[in-house]
C-alpha positions in Angstrom: 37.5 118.4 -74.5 41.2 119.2 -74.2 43.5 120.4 -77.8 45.1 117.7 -77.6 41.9 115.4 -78.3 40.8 118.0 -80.9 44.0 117.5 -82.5 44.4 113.7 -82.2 40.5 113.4 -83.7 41.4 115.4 -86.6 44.5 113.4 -87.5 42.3 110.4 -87.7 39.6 111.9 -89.9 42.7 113.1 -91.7 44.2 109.5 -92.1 40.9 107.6 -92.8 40.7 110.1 -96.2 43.7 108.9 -96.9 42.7 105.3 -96.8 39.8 106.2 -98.9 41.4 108.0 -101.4 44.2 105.5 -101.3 42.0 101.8 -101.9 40.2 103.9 -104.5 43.4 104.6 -106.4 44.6 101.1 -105.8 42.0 99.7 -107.7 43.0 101.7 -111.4 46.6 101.4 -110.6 45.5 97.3 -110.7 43.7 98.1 -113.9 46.7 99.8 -115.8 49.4 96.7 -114.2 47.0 94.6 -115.4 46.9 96.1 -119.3 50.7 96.7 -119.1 51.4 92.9 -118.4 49.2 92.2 -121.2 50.8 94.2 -123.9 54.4 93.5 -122.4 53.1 89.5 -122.8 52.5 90.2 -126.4 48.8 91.1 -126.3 48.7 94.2 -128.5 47.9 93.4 -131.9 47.6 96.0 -134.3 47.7 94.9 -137.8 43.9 94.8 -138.5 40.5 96.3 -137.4 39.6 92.2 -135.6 42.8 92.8 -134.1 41.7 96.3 -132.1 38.8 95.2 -131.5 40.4 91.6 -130.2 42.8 93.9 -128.0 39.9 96.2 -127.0 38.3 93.0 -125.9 41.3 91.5 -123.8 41.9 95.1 -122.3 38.0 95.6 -120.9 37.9 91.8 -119.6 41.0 92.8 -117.3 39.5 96.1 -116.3 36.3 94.0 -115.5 38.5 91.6 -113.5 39.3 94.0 -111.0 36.2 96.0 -110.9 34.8 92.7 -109.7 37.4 91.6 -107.5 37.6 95.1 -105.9 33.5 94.2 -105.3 33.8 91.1 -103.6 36.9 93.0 -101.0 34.5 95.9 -100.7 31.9 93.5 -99.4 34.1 91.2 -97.8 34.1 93.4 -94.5 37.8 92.4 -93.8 38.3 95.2 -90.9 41.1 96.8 -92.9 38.1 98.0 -95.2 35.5 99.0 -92.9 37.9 101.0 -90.6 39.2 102.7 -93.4 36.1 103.3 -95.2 33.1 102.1 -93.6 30.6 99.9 -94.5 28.0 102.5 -95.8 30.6 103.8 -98.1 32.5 100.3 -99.1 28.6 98.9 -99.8 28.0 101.9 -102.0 31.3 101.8 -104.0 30.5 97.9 -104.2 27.0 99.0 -105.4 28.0 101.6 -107.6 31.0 99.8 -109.6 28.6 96.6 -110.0 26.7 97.1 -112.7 29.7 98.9 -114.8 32.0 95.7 -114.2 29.1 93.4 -115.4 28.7 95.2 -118.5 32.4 95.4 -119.0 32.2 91.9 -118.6 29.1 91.0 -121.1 31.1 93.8 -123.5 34.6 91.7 -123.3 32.5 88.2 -123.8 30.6 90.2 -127.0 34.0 90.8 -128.3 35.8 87.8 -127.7 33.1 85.4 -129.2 32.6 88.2 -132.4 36.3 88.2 -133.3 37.6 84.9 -132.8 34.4 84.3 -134.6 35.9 86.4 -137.2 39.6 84.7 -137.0 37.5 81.2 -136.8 35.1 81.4 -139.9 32.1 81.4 -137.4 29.2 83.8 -136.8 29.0 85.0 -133.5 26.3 82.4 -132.8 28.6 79.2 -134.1 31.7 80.6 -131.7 29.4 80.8 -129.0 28.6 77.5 -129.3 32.1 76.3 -130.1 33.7 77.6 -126.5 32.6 74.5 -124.5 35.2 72.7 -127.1 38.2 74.6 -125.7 37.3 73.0 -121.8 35.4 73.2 -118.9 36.6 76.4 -118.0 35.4 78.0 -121.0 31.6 76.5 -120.4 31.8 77.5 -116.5 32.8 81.1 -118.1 29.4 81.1 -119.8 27.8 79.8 -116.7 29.3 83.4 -115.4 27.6 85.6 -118.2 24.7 84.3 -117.5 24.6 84.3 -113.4 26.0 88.4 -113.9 23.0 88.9 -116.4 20.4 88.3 -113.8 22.0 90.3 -111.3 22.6 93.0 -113.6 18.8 93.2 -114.5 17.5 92.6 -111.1 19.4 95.2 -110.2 17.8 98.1 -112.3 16.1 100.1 -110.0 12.2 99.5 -111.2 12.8 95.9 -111.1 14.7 96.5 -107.2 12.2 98.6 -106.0 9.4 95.7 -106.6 11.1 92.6 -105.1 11.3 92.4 -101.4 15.0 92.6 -99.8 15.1 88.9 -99.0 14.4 87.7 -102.4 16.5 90.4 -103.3 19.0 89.4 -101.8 19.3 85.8 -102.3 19.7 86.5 -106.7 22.2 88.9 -105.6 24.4 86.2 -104.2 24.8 85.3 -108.0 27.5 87.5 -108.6 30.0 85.6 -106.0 28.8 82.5 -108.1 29.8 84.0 -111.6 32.8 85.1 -109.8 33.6 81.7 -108.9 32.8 80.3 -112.5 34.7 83.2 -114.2 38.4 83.5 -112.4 39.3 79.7 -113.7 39.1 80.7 -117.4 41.4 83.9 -116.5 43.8 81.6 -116.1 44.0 78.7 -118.2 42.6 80.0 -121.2 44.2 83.8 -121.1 47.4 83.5 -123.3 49.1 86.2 -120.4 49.3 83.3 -117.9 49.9 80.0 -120.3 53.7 81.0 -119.8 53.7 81.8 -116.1 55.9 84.5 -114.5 55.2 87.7 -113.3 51.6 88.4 -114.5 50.4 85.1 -113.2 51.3 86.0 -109.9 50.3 89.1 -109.9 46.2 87.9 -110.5 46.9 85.1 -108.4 47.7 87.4 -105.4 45.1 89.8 -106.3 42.2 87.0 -106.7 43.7 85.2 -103.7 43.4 88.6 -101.7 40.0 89.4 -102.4 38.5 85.8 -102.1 40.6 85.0 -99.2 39.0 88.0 -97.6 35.6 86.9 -98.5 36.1 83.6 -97.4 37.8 84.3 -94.1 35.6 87.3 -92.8 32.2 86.6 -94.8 32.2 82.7 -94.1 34.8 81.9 -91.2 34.5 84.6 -88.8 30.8 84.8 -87.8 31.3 81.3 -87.2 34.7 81.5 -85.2 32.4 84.3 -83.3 29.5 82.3 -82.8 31.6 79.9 -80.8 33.6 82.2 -79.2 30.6 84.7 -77.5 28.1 82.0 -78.1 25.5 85.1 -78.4 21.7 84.2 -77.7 18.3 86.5 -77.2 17.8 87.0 -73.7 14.4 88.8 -73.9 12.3 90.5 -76.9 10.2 93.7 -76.1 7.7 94.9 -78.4 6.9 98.4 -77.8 3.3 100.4 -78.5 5.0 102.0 -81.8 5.7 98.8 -83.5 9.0 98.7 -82.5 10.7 95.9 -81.1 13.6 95.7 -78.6 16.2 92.4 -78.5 18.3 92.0 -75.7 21.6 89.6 -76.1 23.6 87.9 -74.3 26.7 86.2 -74.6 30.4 85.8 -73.5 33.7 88.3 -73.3 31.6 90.4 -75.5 33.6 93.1 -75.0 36.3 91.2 -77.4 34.1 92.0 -80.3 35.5 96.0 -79.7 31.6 97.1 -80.7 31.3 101.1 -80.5 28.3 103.0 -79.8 26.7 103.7 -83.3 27.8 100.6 -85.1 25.7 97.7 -86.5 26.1 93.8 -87.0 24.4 91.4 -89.5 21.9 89.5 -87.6 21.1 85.8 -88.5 18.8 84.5 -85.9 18.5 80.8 -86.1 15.0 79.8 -85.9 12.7 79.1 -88.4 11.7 81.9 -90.9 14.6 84.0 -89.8 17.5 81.3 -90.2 18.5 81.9 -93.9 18.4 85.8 -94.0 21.1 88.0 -92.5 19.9 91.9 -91.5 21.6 94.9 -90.3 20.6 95.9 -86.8 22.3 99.1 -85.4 23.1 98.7 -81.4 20.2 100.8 -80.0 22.5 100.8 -76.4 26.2 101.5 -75.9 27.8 97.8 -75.7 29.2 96.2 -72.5 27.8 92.9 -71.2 24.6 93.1 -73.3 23.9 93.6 -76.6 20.8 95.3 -77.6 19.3 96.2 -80.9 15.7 97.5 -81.4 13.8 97.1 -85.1 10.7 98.6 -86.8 7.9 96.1 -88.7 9.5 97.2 -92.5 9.8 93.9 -94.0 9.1 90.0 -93.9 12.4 89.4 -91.8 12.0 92.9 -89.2 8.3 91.4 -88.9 9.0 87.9 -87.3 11.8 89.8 -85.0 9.0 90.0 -83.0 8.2 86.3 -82.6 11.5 85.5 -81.3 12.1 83.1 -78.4 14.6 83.9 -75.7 17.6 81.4 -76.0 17.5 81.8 -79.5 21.2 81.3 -80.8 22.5 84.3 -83.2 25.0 84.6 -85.8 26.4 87.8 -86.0 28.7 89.8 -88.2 30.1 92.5 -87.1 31.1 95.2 -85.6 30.5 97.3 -88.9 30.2 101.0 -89.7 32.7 104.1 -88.9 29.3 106.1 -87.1 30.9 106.1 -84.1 32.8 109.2 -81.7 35.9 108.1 -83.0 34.8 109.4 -86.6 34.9 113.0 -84.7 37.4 115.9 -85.5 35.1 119.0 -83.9 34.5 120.5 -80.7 30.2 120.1 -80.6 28.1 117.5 -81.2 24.6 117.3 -82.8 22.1 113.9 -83.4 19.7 114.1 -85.7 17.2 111.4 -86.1 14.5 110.3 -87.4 12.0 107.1 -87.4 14.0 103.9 -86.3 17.4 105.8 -87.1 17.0 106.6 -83.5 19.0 103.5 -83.0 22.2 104.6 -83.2 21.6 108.2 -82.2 20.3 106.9 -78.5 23.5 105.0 -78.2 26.0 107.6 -79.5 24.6 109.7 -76.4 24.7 106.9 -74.1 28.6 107.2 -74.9 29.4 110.8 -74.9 31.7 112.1 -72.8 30.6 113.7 -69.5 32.5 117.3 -71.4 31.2 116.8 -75.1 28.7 120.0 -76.0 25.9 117.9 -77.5 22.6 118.4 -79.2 20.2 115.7 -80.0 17.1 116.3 -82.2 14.1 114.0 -83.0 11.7 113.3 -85.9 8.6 111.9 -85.9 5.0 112.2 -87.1 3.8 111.8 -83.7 5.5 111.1 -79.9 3.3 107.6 -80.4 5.4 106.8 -83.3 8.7 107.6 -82.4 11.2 104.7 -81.1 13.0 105.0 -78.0 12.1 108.4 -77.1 11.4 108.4 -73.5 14.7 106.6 -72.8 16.2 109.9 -75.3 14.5 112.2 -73.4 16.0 110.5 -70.4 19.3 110.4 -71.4 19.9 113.8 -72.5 18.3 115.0 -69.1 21.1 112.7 -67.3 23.9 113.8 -69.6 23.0 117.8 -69.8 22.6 117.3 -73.4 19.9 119.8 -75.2 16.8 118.0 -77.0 14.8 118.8 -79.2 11.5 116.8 -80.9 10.0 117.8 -83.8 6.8 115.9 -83.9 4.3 117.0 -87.1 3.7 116.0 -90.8 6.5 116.6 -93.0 7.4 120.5 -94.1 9.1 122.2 -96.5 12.5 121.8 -94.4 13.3 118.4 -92.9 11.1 119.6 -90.2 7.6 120.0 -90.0 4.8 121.6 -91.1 4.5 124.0 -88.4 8.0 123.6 -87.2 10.9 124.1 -89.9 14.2 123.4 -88.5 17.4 124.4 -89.8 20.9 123.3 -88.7 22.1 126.9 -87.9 19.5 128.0 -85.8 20.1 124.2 -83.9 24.0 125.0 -83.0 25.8 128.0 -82.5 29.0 127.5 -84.6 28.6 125.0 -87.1 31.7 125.1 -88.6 32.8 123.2 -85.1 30.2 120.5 -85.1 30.0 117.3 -86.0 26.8 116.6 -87.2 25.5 112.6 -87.0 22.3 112.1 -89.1 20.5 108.7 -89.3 16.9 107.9 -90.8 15.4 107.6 -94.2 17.5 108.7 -97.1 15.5 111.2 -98.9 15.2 112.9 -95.7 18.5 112.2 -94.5 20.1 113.8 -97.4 17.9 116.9 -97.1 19.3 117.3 -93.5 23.3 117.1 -95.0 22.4 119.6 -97.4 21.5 121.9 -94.4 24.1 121.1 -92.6 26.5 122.0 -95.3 25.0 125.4 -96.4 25.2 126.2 -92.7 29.1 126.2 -92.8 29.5 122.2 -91.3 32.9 121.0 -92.9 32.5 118.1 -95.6 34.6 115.5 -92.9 32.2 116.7 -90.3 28.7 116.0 -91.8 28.5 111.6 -91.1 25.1 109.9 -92.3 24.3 106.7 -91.9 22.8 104.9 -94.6 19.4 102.9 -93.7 18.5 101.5 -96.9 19.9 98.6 -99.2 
């Protein structure tokens, strides 16, 4: 690897923080406009305790506002975002800022139904009656409450942790619902926008930015792609660890720009699979084929199995920043375990013929590990070092009668880049070894497999 590829690596990893760091700030600069347009309309009042608390009301509705729109960009996957961020990292901020803009929300509707109460004569219960009198707008707005309200307790982890994903996943899809009921009210009941002007088109190009982007890359695109690469399975092997490999085939596939290491969102039309929508991680650099290969851990992953070549496929994607191009450091080191093989297997596919790499496996047993012959292949073929760590788990993210620890796996980990895919809890173990071993923040990139 030549300095000038060092250097040109580390300017991008240098850029993307920026990005980060950038839409993240976006989002409370929103937040104060928003509040400044408010009081400069008039919207401070000040005179009485109602007032403050009718102010305080007004004020957490707008910071709500674009909490919620900055959710539906975030999981929008307009390329801008996942370049910048990457869909782990834009799904987590989505995930994270959720439940606080719901509850900003259910706050600002407490408020605003208590104190015009208050100015109206009514108890809270009378003024929540009486909002369907001031237009449809103001009943779809309750429709909203109610639609966040579910998602807000279905997401609370012991009530997550005991539905399965698909099921999930479909009350999930409430929140775009109560964000469809909730922006009309913004406008035609909110006294900032009766008069027009410069606050009104300042929400209309910030709603019309994040539901555009929604619309056009969550609802448009994997149908524009369908057409275009009109991608089917060409042939579904199940392999003795319960994996499964899917071959796919298509046209110009290499428009889609798909990296080693990314994923898509896999909607397989056929029945039982048609109506759900899973992330697959290409198990095989990209060129004229596709391939992804899943584990049994769920009612969709189960059926992948059943599939019948010349199935057609709707995909989403390319997604994720876990690719070479995330890389600012001279070595390389893989670490996987259980089906986070995936990506690892094609990230060295794609190394260069020069890159220093390391690739280490985890698994209970050489039976139940994915893909490992064709690892054990590759590495051979690209000079790259291996190690398997087969056993029951340890006290490190090794085993039992094998620890492993990142500095004893590279020689100078403060110039590696160190990939790391499998399940969380143990994923998160291996970062935290990677980092006390001197591996730079920007360096350490994990890839989330969980929802």
């Amino acid at each position: 690897m030549t300095a000038i590829t060092e250097s040109s690596r580390s300017r991008t990893a240098q850029r993307r923080s920026w990005w980060v760091d950038g839409l993240e700030a976006a989002m409370w600069l929103a937040c104060a406009c928003g509040i400044a347009l408010m009081f400069a309309s008039g919207g401070l009042l000040a005179q009485t305790a109602t007032d403050w608390f009718y102010t305080l009301g007004r004020a957490l509705g707008i910071i709500a506002a674009v909490l919620m729109m900055t959710q539906v960009l975030l999981a929008s996957r307009a390329p801008w975002v996942e370049r910048a961020i990457g869909h782990d990292r834009a799904i987590a901020t989505h995930t994270r800022i959720g439940p606080v803009a719901i509850i900003l929300l259910l706050v600002h509707l407490v408020l605003m139904t208590s104190m015009t109460g208050i100015y109206d004569g009514r108890s809270i219960v009378e003024q929540s009656l009486a909002w369907a009198d001031y237009g449809w707008f103001m009943l779809f707005a309750q429709v909203a409450a109610a639609a966040f309200l579910v998602v807000l307790v279905t997401s609370v982890a012991a009530v997550r942790l005991r539905v399965p994903y698909e099921r999930w996943h479909a009350v999930h899809m409430l929140v775009y619902v109560g964000v469809a009921f909730a922006v009309p009210h913004q406008f035609l009941e909110g006294s900032t926008f009766r008069s027009g002007g410069l606050a009104w088109w300042f929400w209309a190009a910030l709603w019309t930015v994040s539901i555009g982007s929604f619309v056009v890359f969550r609802l448009v695109r994997p149908l524009v792609l369908m057409r275009r690469h009109g991608l089917t399975v060409e042939s579904v092997d199940p392999h003795p660890d319960g994996s499964t490999t899917v071959t796919l085939a298509g046209r110009d596939l290499a428009r889609l720009r798909a990296r080693a290491g990314q994923f898509f969102l896999w909607r397989f039309l056929s029945p039982g699979l048609r109506t759900q929508s899973h992330p697959y991680s290409l198990s095989a650099a990209p060129g004229d084929r596709l391939r992804i290969t899943v584990k049994d851990s769920g009612e969709g992953s189960a059926r992948v199995r059943t599939l019948q070549p010349g199935t057609r496929v709707l995909a989403e994607g390319p997604l994720g920043v876990f690719t070479h191009g995330a890389r600012s450091r001279r070595s390389l080191l893989l670490v996987a375990a259980g089906i986070g093989v995936t990506p690892v297997r094609s990230l060295l596919e794609e190394a260069g013929a020069d890159d220093d790499v390391t690739v280490v496996i985890r698994a209970r047993s050489r039976e139940e590990a994915p893909l490992l012959d064709e690892v054990e292949a590759l590495a051979e073929q690209r000079g790259a070092r291996l190690e398997v760590i087969l056993g029951a788990r340890g006290q490190t993210w090794g085993a039992v009668d094998r620890p492993a620890a990142i500095g004893d796996l590279v020689d100078r980990p403060e110039d590696t880049d160190v990939y790391i895919c499998g399940p969380r809890a143990w994923a998160l173990q291996v970062e935290a070894d990677a980092r006390a071993a001197g591996v730079p923040r920007d360096a350490v990139h994990r890839e989330e497999f969980g929802w």
